[in-house]
PQR file of N, CA, C, O and H, with PARSE charges and radii, in Angstrom:
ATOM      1  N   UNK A   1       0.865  -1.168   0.000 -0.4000 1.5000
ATOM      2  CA  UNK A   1       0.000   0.000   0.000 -0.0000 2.0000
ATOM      3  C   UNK A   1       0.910   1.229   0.000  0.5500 1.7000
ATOM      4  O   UNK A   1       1.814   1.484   0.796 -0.5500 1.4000
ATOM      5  N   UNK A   2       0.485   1.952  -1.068 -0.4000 1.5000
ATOM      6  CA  UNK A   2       1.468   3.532  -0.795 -0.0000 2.0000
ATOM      7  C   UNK A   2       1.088   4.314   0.614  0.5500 1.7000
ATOM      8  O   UNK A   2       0.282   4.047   1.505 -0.5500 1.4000
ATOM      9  H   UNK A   2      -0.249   1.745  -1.715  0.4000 1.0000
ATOM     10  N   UNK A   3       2.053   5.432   0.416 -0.4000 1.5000
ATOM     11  CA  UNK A   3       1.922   6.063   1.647 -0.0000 2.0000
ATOM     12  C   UNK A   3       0.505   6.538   1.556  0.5500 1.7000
ATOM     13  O   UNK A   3      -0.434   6.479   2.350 -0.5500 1.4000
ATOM     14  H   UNK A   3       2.708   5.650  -0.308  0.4000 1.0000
ATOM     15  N   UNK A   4       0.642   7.057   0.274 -0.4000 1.5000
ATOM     16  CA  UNK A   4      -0.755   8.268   0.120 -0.0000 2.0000
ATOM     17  C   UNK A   4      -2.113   7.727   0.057  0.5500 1.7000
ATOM     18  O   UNK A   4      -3.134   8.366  -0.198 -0.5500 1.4000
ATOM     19  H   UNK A   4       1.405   7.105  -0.371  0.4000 1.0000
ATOM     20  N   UNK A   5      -1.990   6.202   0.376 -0.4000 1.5000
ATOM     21  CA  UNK A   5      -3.369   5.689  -0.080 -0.0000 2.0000
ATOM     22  C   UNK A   5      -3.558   5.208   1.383  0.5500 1.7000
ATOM     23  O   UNK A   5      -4.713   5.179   1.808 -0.5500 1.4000
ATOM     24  H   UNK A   5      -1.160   5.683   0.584  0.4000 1.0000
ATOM     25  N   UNK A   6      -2.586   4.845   2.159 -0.4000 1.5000
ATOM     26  CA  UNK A   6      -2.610   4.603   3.706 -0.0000 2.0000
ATOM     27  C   UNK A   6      -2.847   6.010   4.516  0.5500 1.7000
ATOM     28  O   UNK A   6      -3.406   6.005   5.613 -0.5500 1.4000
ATOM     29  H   UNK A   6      -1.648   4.868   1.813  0.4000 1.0000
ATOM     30  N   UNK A   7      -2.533   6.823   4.096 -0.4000 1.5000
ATOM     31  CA  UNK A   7      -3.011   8.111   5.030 -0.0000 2.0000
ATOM     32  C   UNK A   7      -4.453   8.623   4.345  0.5500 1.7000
ATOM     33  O   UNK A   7      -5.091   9.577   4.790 -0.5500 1.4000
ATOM     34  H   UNK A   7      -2.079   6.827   3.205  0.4000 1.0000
ATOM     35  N   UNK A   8      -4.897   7.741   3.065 -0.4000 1.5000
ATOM     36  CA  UNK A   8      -6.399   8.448   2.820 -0.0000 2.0000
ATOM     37  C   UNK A   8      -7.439   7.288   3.723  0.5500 1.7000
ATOM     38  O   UNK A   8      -8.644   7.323   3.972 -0.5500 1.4000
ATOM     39  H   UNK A   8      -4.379   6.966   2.703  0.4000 1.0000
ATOM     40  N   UNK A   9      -6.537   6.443   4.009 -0.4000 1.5000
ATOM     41  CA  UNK A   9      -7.471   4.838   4.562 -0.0000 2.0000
ATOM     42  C   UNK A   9      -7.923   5.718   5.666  0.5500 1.7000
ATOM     43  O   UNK A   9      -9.061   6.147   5.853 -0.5500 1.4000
ATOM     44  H   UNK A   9      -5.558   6.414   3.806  0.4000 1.0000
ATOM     45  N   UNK A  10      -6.619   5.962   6.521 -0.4000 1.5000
ATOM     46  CA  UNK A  10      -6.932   6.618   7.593 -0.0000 2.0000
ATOM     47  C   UNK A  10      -7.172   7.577   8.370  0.5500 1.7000
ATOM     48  O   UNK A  10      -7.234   7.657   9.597 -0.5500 1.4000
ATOM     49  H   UNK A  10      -5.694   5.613   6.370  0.4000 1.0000
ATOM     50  N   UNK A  11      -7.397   8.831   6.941 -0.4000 1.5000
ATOM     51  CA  UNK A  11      -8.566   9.794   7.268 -0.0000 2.0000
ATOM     52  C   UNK A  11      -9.542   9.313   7.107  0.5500 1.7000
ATOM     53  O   UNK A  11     -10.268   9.647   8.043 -0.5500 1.4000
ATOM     54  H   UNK A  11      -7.347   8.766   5.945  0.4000 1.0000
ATOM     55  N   UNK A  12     -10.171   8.525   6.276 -0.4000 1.5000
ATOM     56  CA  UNK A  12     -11.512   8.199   6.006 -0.0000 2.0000
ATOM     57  C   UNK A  12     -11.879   7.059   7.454  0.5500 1.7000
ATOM     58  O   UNK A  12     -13.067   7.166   7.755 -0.5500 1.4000
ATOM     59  H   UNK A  12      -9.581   8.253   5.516  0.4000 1.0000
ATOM     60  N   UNK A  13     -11.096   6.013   8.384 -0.4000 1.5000
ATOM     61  CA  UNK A  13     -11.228   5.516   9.379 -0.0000 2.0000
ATOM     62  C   UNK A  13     -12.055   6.980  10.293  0.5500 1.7000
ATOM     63  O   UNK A  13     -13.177   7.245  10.725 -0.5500 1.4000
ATOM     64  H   UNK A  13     -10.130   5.925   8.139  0.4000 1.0000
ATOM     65  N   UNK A  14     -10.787   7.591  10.233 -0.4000 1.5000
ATOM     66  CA  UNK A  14     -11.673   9.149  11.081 -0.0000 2.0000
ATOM     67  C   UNK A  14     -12.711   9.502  11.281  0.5500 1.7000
ATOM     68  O   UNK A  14     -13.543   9.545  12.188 -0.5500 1.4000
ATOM     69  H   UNK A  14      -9.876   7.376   9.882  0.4000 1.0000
ATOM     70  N   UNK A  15     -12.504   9.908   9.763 -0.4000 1.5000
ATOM     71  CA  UNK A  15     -13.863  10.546   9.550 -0.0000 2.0000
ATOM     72  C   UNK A  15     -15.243   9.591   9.799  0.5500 1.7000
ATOM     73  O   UNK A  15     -16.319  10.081  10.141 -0.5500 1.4000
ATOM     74  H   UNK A  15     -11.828   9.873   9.026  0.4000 1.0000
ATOM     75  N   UNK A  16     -15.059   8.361   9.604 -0.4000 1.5000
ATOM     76  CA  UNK A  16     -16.288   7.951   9.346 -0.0000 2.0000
ATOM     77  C   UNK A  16     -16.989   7.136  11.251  0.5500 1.7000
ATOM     78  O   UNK A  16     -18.123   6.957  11.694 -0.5500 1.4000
ATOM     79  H   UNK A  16     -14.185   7.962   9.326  0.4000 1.0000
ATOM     80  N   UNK A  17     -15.822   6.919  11.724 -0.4000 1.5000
ATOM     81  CA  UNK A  17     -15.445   6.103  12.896 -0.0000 2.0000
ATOM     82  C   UNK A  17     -15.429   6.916  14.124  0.5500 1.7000
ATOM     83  O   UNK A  17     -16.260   6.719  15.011 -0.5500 1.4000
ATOM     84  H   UNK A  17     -14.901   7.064  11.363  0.4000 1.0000
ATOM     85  N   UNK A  18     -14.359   7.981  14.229 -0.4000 1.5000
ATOM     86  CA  UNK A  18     -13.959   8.721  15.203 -0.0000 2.0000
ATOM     87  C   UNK A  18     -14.305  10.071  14.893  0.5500 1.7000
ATOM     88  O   UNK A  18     -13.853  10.941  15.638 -0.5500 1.4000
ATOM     89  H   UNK A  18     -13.684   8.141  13.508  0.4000 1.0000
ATOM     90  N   UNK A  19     -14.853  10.326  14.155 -0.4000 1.5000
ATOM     91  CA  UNK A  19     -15.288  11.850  14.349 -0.0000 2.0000
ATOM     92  C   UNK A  19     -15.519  12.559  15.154  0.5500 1.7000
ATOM     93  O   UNK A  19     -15.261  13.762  15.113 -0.5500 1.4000
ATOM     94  H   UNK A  19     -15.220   9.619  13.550  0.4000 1.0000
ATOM     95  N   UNK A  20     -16.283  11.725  16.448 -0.4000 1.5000
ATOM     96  CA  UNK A  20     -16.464  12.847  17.761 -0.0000 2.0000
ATOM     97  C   UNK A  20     -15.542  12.816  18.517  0.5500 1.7000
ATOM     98  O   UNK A  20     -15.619  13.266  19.660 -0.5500 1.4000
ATOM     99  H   UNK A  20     -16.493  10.748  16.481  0.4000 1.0000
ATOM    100  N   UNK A  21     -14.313  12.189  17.942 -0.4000 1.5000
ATOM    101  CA  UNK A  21     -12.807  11.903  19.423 -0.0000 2.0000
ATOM    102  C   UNK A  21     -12.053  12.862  18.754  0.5500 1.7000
ATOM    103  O   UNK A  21     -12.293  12.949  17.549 -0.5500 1.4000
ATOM    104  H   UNK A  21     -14.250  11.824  17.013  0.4000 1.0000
ATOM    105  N   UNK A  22     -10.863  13.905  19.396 -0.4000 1.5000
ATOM    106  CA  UNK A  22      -9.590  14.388  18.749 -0.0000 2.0000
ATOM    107  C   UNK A  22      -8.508  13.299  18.619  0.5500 1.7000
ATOM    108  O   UNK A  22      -7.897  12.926  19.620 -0.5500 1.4000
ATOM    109  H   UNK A  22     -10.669  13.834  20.374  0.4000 1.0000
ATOM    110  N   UNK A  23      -8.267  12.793  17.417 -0.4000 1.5000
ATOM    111  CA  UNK A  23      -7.752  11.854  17.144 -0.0000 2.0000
ATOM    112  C   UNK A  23      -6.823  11.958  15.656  0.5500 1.7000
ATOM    113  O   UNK A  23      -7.445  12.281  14.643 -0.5500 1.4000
ATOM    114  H   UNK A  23      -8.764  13.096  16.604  0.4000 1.0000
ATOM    115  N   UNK A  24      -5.575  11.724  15.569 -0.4000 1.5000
ATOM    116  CA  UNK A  24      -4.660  12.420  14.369 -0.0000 2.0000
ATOM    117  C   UNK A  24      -4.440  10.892  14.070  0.5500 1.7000
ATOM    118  O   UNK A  24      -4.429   9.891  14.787 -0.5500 1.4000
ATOM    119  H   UNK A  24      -5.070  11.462  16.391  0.4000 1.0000
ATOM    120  N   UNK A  25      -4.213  11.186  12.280 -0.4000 1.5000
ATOM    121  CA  UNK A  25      -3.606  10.029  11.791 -0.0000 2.0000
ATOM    122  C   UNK A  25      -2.683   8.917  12.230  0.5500 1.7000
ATOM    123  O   UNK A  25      -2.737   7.714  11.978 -0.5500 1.4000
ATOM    124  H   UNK A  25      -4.222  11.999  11.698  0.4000 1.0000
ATOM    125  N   UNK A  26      -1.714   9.701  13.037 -0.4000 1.5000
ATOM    126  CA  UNK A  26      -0.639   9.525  13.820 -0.0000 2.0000
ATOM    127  C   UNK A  26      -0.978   8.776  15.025  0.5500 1.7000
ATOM    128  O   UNK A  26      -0.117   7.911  15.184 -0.5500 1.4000
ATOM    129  H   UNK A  26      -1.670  10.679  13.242  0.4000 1.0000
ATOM    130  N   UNK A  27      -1.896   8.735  15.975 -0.4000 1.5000
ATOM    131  CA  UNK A  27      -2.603   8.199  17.136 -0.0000 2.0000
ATOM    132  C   UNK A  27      -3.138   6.651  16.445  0.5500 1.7000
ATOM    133  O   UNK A  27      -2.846   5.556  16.925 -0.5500 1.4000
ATOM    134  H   UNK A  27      -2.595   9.438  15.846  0.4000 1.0000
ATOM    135  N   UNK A  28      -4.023   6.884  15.153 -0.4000 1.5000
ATOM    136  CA  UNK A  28      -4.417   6.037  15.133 -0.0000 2.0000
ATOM    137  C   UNK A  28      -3.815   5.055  14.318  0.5500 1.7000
ATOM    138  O   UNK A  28      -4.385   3.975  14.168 -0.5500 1.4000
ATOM    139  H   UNK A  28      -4.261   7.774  14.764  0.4000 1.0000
ATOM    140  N   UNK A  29      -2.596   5.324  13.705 -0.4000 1.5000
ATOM    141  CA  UNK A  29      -1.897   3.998  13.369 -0.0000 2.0000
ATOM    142  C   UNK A  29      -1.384   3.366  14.190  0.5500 1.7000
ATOM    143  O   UNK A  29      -1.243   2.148  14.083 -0.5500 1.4000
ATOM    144  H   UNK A  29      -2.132   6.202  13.827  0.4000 1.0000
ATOM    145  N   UNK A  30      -0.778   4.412  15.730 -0.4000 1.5000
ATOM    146  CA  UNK A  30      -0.347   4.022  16.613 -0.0000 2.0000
ATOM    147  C   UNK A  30      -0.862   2.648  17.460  0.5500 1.7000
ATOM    148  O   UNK A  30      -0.271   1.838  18.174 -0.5500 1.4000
ATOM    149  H   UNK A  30      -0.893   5.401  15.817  0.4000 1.0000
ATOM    150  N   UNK A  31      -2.734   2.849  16.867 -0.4000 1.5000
ATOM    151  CA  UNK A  31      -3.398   2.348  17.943 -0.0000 2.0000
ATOM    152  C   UNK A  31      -3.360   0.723  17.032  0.5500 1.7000
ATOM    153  O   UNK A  31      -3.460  -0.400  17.526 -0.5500 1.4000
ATOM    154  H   UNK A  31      -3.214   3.507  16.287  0.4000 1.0000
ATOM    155  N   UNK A  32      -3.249   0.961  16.116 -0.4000 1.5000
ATOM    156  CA  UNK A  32      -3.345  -0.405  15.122 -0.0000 2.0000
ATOM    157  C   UNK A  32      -2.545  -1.206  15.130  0.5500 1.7000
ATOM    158  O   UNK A  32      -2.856  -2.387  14.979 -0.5500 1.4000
ATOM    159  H   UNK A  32      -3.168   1.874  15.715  0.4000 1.0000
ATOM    160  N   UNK A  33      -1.408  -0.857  15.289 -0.4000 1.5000
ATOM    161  CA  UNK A  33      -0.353  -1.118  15.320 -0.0000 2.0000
ATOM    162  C   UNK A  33       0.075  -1.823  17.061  0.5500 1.7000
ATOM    163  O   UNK A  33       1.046  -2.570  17.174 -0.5500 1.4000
ATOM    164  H   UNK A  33      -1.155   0.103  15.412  0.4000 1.0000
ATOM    165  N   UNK A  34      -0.444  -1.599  17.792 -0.4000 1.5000
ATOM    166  CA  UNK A  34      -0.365  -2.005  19.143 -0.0000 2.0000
ATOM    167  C   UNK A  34      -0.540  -3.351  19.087  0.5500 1.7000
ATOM    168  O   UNK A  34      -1.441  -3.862  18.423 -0.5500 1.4000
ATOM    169  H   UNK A  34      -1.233  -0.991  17.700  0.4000 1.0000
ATOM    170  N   UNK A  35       0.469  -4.141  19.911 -0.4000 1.5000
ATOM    171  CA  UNK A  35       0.018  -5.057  20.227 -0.0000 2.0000
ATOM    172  C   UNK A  35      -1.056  -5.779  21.579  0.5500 1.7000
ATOM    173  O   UNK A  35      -1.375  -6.910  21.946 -0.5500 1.4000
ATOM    174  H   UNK A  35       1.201  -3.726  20.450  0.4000 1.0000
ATOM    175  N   UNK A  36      -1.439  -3.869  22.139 -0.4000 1.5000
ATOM    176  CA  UNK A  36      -2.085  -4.394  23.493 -0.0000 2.0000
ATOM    177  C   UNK A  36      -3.669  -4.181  22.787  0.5500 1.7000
ATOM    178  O   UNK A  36      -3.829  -3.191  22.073 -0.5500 1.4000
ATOM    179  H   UNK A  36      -1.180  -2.950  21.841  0.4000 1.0000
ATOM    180  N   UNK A  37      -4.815  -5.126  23.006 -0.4000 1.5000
ATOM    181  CA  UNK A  37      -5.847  -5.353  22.356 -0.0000 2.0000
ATOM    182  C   UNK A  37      -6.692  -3.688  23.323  0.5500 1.7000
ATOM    183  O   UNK A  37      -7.602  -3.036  22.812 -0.5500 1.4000
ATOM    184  H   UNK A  37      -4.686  -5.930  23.587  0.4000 1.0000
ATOM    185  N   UNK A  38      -6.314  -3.494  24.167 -0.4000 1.5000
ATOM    186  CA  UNK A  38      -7.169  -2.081  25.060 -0.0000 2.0000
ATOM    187  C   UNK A  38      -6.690  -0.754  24.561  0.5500 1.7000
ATOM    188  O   UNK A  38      -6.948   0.222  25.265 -0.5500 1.4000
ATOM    189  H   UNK A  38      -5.575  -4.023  24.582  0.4000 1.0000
ATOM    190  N   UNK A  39      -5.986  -0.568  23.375 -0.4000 1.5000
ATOM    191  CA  UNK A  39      -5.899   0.092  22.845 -0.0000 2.0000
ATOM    192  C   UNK A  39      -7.249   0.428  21.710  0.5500 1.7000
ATOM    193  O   UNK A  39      -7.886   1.471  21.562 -0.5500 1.4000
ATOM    194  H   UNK A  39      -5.777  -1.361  22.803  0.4000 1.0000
ATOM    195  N   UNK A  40      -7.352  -0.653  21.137 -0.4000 1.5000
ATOM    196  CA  UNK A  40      -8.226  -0.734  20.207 -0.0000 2.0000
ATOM    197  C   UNK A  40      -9.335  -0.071  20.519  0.5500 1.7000
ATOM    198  O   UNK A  40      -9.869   0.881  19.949 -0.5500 1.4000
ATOM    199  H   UNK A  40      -6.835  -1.500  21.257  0.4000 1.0000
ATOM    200  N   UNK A  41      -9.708  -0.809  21.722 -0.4000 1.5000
ATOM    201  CA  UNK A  41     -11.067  -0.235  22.404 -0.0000 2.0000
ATOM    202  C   UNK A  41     -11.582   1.156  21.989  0.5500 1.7000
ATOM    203  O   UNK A  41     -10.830   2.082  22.295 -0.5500 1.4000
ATOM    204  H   UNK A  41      -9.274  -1.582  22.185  0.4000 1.0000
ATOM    205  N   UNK A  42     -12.565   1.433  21.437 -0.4000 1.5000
ATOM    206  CA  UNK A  42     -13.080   3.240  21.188 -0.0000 2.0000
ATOM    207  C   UNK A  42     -13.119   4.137  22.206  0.5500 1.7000
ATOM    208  O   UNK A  42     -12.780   5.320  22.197 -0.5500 1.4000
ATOM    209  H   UNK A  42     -13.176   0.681  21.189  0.4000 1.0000
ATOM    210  N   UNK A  43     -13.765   3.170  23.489 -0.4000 1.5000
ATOM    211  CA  UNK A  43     -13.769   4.083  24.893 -0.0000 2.0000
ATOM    212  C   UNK A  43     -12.611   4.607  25.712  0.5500 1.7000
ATOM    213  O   UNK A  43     -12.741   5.137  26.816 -0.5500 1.4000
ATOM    214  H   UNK A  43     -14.041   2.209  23.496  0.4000 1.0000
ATOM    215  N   UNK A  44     -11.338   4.393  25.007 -0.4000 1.5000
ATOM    216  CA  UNK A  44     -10.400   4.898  25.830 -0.0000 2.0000
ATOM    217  C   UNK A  44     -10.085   6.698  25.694  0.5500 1.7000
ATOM    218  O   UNK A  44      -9.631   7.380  26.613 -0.5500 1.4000
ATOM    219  H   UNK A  44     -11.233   3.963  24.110  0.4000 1.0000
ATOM    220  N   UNK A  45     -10.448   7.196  24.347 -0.4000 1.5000
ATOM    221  CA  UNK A  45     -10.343   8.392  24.237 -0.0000 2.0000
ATOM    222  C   UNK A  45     -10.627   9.357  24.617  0.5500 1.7000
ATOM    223  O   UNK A  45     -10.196  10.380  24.087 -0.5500 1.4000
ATOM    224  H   UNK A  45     -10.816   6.642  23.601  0.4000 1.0000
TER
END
């Protein structure tokens, strides 16, 4: 996957998912990328 098509994945995750959290591209690859599953969770934000 290019860069530019991985940072449109995951504005559109945003937008469509997290819209009411302050949440940057950057956070949420972070969160994907975790191997702790309580990251994932939506309610932590």
């Amino acid at each position: 996957m290019t860069e530019q098509l991985k940072e449109k994945v995951l504005r559109n995750i945003i937008k469509e998912c997290y819209w009411d959290y302050n949440i940057t591209e950057v956070d949420l690859e972070k969160i994907l990328n975790s191997d702790d599953k309580r990251d994932i969770k939506k309610d932590i934000f």
